[in-house]
C-alpha positions in Angstrom: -28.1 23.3 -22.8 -27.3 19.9 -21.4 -23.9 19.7 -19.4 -23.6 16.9 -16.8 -20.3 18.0 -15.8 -19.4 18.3 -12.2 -17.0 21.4 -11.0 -15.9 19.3 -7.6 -15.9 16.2 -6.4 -18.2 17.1 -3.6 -21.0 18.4 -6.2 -20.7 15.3 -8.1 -21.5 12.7 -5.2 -23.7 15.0 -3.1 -26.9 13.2 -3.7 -25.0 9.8 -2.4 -27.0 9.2 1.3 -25.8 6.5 4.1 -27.8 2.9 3.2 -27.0 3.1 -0.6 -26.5 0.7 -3.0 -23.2 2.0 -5.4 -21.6 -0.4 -8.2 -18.2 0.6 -8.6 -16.3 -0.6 -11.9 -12.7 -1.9 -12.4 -11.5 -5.5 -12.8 -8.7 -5.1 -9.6 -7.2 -1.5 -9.8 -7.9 -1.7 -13.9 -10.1 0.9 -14.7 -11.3 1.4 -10.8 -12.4 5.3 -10.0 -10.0 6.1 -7.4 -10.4 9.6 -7.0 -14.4 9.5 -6.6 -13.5 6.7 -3.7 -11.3 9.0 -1.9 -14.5 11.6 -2.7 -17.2 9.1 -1.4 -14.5 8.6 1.7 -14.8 12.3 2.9 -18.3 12.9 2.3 -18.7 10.4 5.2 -21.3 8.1 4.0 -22.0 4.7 6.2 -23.5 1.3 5.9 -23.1 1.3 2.0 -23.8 -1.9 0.0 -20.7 -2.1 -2.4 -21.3 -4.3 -5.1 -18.0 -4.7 -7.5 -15.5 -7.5 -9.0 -13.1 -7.9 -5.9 -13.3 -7.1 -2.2 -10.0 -4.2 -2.8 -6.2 -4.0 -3.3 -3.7 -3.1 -0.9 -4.7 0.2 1.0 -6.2 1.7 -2.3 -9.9 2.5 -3.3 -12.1 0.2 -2.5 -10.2 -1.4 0.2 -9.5 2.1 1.4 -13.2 2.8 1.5 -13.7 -0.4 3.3 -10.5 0.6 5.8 -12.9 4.2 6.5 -15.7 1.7 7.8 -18.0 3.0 5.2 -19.2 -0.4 3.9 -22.1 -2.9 5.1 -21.9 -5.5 2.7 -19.8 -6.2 -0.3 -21.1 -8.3 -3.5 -18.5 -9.8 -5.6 -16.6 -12.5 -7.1 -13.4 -12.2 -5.9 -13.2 -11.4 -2.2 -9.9 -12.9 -1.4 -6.7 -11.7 -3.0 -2.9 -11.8 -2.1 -3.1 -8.0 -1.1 -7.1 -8.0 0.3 -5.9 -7.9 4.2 -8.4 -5.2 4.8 -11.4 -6.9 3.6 -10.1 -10.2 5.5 -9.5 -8.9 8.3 -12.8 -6.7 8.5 -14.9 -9.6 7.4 -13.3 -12.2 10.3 -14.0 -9.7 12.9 -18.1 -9.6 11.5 -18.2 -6.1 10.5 -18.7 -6.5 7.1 -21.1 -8.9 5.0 -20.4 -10.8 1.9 -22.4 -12.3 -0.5 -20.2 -14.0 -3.5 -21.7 -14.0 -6.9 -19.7 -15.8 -9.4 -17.9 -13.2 -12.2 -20.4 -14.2 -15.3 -23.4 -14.4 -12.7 -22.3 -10.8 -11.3 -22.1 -9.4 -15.2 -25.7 -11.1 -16.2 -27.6 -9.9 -12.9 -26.2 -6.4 -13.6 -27.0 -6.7 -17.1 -30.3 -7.9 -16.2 -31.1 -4.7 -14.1 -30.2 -2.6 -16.8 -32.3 -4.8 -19.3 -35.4 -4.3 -16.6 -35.9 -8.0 -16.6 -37.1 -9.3 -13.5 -34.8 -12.7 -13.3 -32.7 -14.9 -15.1 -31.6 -18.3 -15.4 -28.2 -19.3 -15.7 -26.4 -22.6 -14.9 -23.1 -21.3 -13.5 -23.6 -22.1 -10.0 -26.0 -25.0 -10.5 -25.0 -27.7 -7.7 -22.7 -25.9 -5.3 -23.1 -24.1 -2.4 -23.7 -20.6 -4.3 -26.9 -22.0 -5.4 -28.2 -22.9 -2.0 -31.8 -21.6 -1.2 -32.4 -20.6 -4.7 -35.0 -21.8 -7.3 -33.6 -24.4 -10.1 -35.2 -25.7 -12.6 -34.6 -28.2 -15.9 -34.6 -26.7 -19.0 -34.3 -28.3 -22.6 -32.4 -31.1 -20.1 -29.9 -28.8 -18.8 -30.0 -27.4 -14.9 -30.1 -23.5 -14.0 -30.2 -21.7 -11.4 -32.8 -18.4 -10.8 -30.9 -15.2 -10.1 -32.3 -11.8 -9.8 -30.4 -8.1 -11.4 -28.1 -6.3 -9.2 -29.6 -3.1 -9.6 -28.1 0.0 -7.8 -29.0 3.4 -6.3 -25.4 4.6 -8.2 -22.4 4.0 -10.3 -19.2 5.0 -10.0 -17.0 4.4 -12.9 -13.7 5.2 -15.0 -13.5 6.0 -18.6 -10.4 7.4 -20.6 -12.8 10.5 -22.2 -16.1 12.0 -22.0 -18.3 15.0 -22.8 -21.0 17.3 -21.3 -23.4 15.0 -22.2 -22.4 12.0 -20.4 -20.6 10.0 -23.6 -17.7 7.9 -22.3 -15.1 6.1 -24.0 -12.6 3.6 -22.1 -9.6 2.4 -22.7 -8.5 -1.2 -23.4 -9.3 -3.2 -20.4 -10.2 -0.4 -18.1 -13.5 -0.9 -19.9 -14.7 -3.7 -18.2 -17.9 -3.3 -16.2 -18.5 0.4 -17.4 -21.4 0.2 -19.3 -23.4 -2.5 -17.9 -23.0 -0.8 -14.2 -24.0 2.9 -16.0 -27.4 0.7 -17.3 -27.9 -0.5 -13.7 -28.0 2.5 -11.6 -30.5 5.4 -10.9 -27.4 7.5 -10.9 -24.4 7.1 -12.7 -21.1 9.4 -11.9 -18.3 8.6 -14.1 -14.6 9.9 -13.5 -12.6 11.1 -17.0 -9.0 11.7 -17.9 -10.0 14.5 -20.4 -13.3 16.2 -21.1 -13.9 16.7 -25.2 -15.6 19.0 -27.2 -19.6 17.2 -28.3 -18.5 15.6 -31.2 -15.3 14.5 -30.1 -16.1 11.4 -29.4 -16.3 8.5 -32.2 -19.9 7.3 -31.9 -18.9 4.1 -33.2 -16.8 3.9 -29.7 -19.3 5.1 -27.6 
């Protein structure tokens, strides 16, 4: 009988090891898995490669997990904020590293690990300091710029409902960069608000 379900937080994330690669979902706090944060935060892991929309909120979840000193680098497309003190001041004082990956580019090279293609070329970046060091080239008369997938070692996301088998569903915006993380990683570990019954789940919203 398949059942993917985890009894404890601890069981859930045990296979995460220092040096890994984790995509966490959420667009800000929308639809960002606090509680397996605070989970990855007491199972001690260090030097972790954090690759998600914005650099943390306030003092919660992903800034809290940068406040633990947990994180290497952070990939994103929104590193500053009005509240995103912790990843400011960690970054000016050089003990974190930050590449910055424009929001469309950060969907498309996930997307593109979960795809298995091995590049794409998009023009959002084309020109500006972002594209820097990377291959361009002319197509049909327009100008891209060669990016490679984000792929990860895990994800850790929020949905509103899933079941034993590992079928989410989301709610509204909370949806966000769900799936396309879940296709990207060798492990993904999603957080629910309720658990259903198989079959409880519209397919059609899966």
């Amino acid at each position: 009988m398949i059942d993917k379900s985890k009894s404890s937080l601890s069981e859930a994330l045990s296979q995460i090891k220092d040096g890994a690669t984790i995509l966490i979902g959420g667009f800000g706090t929308a639809g960002q898995p606090a509680e397996l944060i605070d989970g990855l935060i007491e199972l001690g892991v260090k030097d972790l490669t954090i690759v998600s929309n914005n650099a943390g909120n306030g003092d919660y979840g992903l800034a809290k997990l940068l406040k633990a000193g947990s994180v290497k680098k952070v990939i994103c497309s929104f590193p500053r904020q009005a509240d995103s003190y912790v990843f400011d001041e960690l970054y000016r004082a050089g003990k974190v590293e930050l590449e910055v990956v424009p929001q469309g580019n950060l969907a498309c090279r996930i997307q593109a690990a979960g795809m298995g293609l091995g590049a794409v070329f998009t023009p959002t970046g084309f020109g500006t300091l972002l594209a820097e060091g990377k291959e361009t080239r002319e197509i049909d008369g327009k100008d891209y710029v060669l990016e490679y997938p984000i792929k990860a070692d895990f994800a850790l996301i929020k949905a509103y409902k899933g079941d034993r088998w590992g079928n989410l569903v989301y709610r509204k915006s909370a949806r966000n960069f769900g799936p396309i993380m879940a296709m990207a990683a060798d492990v993904t570990i999603a957080q629910v608000s309720e658990v259903v019954e198989l079959g409880g789940l519209d397919p059609e919203h899966i």
